[in-house]
C-alpha positions, 0 to 999 in steps of 0.5 A: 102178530108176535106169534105170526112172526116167530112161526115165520122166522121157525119155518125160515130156519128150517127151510135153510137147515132142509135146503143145506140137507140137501145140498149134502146129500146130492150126488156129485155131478160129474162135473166135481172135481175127484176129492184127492185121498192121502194115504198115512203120511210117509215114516219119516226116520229109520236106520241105515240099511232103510236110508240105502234102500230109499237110496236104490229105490231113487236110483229107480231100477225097475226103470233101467228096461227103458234101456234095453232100447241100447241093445236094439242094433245088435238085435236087429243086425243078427249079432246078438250071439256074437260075443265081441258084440254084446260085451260091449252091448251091455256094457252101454246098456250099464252105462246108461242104466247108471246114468239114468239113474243119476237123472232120475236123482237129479229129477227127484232133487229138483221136483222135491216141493211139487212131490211133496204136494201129490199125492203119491208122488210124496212118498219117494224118498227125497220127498218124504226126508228118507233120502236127505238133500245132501246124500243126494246130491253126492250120489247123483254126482257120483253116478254121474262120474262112473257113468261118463267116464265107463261110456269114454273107456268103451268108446269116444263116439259113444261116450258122446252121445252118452254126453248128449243124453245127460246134457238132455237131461239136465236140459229137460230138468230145469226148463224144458219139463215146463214146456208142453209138448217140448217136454214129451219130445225131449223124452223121445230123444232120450230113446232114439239116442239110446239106439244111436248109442248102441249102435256106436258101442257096437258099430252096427249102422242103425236103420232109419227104421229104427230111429223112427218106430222108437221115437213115434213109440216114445211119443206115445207113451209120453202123451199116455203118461202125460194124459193120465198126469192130467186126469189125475191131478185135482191141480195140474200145475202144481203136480207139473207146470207143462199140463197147463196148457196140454187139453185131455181133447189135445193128448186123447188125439196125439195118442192116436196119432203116435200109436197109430204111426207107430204101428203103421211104420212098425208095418212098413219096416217088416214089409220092405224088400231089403228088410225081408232080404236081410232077415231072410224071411218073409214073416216078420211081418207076423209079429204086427199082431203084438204091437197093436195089442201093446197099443192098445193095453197101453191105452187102456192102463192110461184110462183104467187105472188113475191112482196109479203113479204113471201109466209106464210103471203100470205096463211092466206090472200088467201082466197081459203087458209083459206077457206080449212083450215076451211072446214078441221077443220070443216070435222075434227071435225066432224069425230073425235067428231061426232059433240060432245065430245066423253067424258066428264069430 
C-alpha cells in the first residue's frame, strides 16, 4: 500500500511538472497581449553642450513642417513670388514654428510621469532628467514671449489668432487631451488656424476649401496617430487617458471616413468652375493622384510599423511619403504658376 502511494504521488509530481512544460512551451494565442521591450535605459547625465541639444530636441523642429499650413494662402492665391507677401508669409511661418515649439515643452512638462512609462516615450529629454524641470519651465516661457510679441509686431489680426492657437493649446494640454474625440479635434483646429493665420499675415482671403481639406486632413492624421497609440500600448490609459474609450473598430472607421472626405473634397475644389477660372487651368485636378497615394501610405505606416513612436514622425521619414509630397508640390506648382509667377509686384 506505501509503495502504491508513493508511485502515485511520483506520477502526480510529474504530471503537473509535464503540464507546466507545456503550458511554457505553447504558442501565444493571438489573444496575448504583445510583451513590451525596453531598450537600455536612457544616459541620465552629460555636459552642457549635451543638455542644449536635449533642449533643441524638446523644441521639436523636425516638427515645424506641420507649419508650412501657415504658407498655404499665399501659395494658393498665385503670390508666392511676390516679395511683400512672402516676407511676412514666413515670418508667421517662424512665429508659429516658435510657438509650437513652446507647446510642445509645455506638453512634454505636463506628460513627464506618463512618458516616463512608455516605452519609447521615456527617452525624450524632460522625461529621461537630460532637460530638468526647471530649464524647462523657463524656455517654454520664453519661446512664448518671442513668439507672441513677433506675431503683434507683423500684425494684431494676426497675433490674435496666434493667441487663439496657443490658448488652444494650453486648452488641450491640461484637459481636452483626455477627452476622446475632443482631443483629435482640438489638433485639427490647431491646422486650420495655422491657415487662417497666414492668410491675415498676408491678407489673402482664405477659400473655404481651404479650411475644410486642411481640417478633414488634421482629422485624419489625428485618428492614424491615435489608432496606432492604441495598438501599441500593452495599457492605453497609462500612455493616454483619452484611448480609454477610443475602440481600434471606432478609429479603423473615423480613418476611412476623414481620408475619404478629404480626398473627395480635395476633388471638388479642383473641379470647381471659379477654381479652374482663377487658376486658368483645367488641370488641377491631375494632381488627385498624389493625395490618395499620401492616403494610403499614410495607412499603411499607422498599420506597418507599431514600435515606431507616431505614425506622423514615420511619413516625413518614409521616403515613398516625401517623395510624393514633393513630386505633389512640384506638379503643383507647375499648373498653378505655369513654371512662373502669374504676376509680379
Amino acid at each position: 500500500m506505501t509503495n502504491a502511494n508513493s508511485n502515485s504521488g511520483a506520477e502526480s509530481v510529474q504530471e503537473d511538472a509535464l503540464q507546466t512544460s507545456t503550458e511554457r512551451s505553447r504558442e501565444p494565442s493571438k489573444d496575448d497581449a504583445p510583451p513590451i521591450v525596453y531598450s537600455d535605459p536612457p544616459k541620465m547625465s552629460g555636459g552642457m553642450v549635451w543638455r542644449i541639444a536635449g533642449g533643441l530636441k524638446t523644441m521639436r523642429p523636425h516638427q515645424w513642417v506641420k507649419n508650412v499650413f501657415v504658407l498655404a494662402p499665399v501659395v494658393f492665391a498665385k503670390d508666392f513670388f511676390r516679395l511683400d507677401l512672402i516676407l511676412p508669409a514666413f515670418s508667421a511661418f517662424g512665429v508659429f514654428c516658435l510657438l509650437a515649439s513652446a507647446v510642445y515643452t509645455m506638453n512634454d512638462l505636463v506628460d513627464v510621469e506618463a512618458d516616463r512609462a512608455h516605452p519609447v516615450k521615456r527617452f525624450r529629454p524632460i522625461a529621461s532628467g537630460r532637460v530638468s524641470i526647471a530649464a524647462a519651465r523657463m524656455m517654454a516661457v520664453g519661446l512664448v514671449v518671442v513668439s507672441l510679441a513677433g506675431a503683434v509686431a507683423l500684425s494684431l489680426p494676426f497675433a490674435v489668432v496666434a493667441a487663439s492657437y496657443f490658448a488652444l493649446n494650453i486648452a488641450y494640454s491640461f484637459r481636452l487631451k483626455k477627452v476622446a474625440y475632443i482631443d483629435v479635434g482640438c489638433i485639427a483646429a490647431g491646422f486650420v488656424l495655422r491657415v487662417v493665420a497666414g492668410g491675415f499675415a498676408t491678407q489673402i482671403h482664405v477659400t473655404w476649401y481651404l479650411l475644410v481639406c486642411t481640417a478633414l486632413l488634421a482629422l485624419f492624421l489625428g485618428f492614424g496617430k491615435r489608432r496606432h497609440e492604441l495598438a501599441q500600448s500593452a495599457n492605453p490609459t497609462k500612455a493616454r487617458a483619452a484611448l480609454e474609450a477610443y475602440t481600434p473598430r471606432a478609429l479603423t472607421l473615423a480613418l476611412a471616413l476623414t481620408g475619404t472626405a478629404t480626398i473627395a473634397t480635395y476633388v471638388a475644389y479642383t473641379l470647381d468652375p471659379a477654381t479652374r477660372a482663377f487658376f486658368k487651368s483645367d488641370w488641377l485636378w491631375a494632381t488627385t493622384p498624389f493625395t490618395v497615394v499620401g492616403v494610403v501610405r499614410f495607412l499603411q505606416l499607422v498599420a506597418g510599423r507599431p514600435k515606431s513612436e507616431s505614425p506622423t514622425q514615420e511619413m516625413l521619414r518614409d521616403g515613398l511619403f516625401v517623395f510624393n509630397i514633393i513630386a505633389w508640390a512640384v506638379v503643383v506648382f507647375a499648373i498653378v504658376y505655369r513654371l512662373r509667377p502669374a504676376e509680379l509686384p
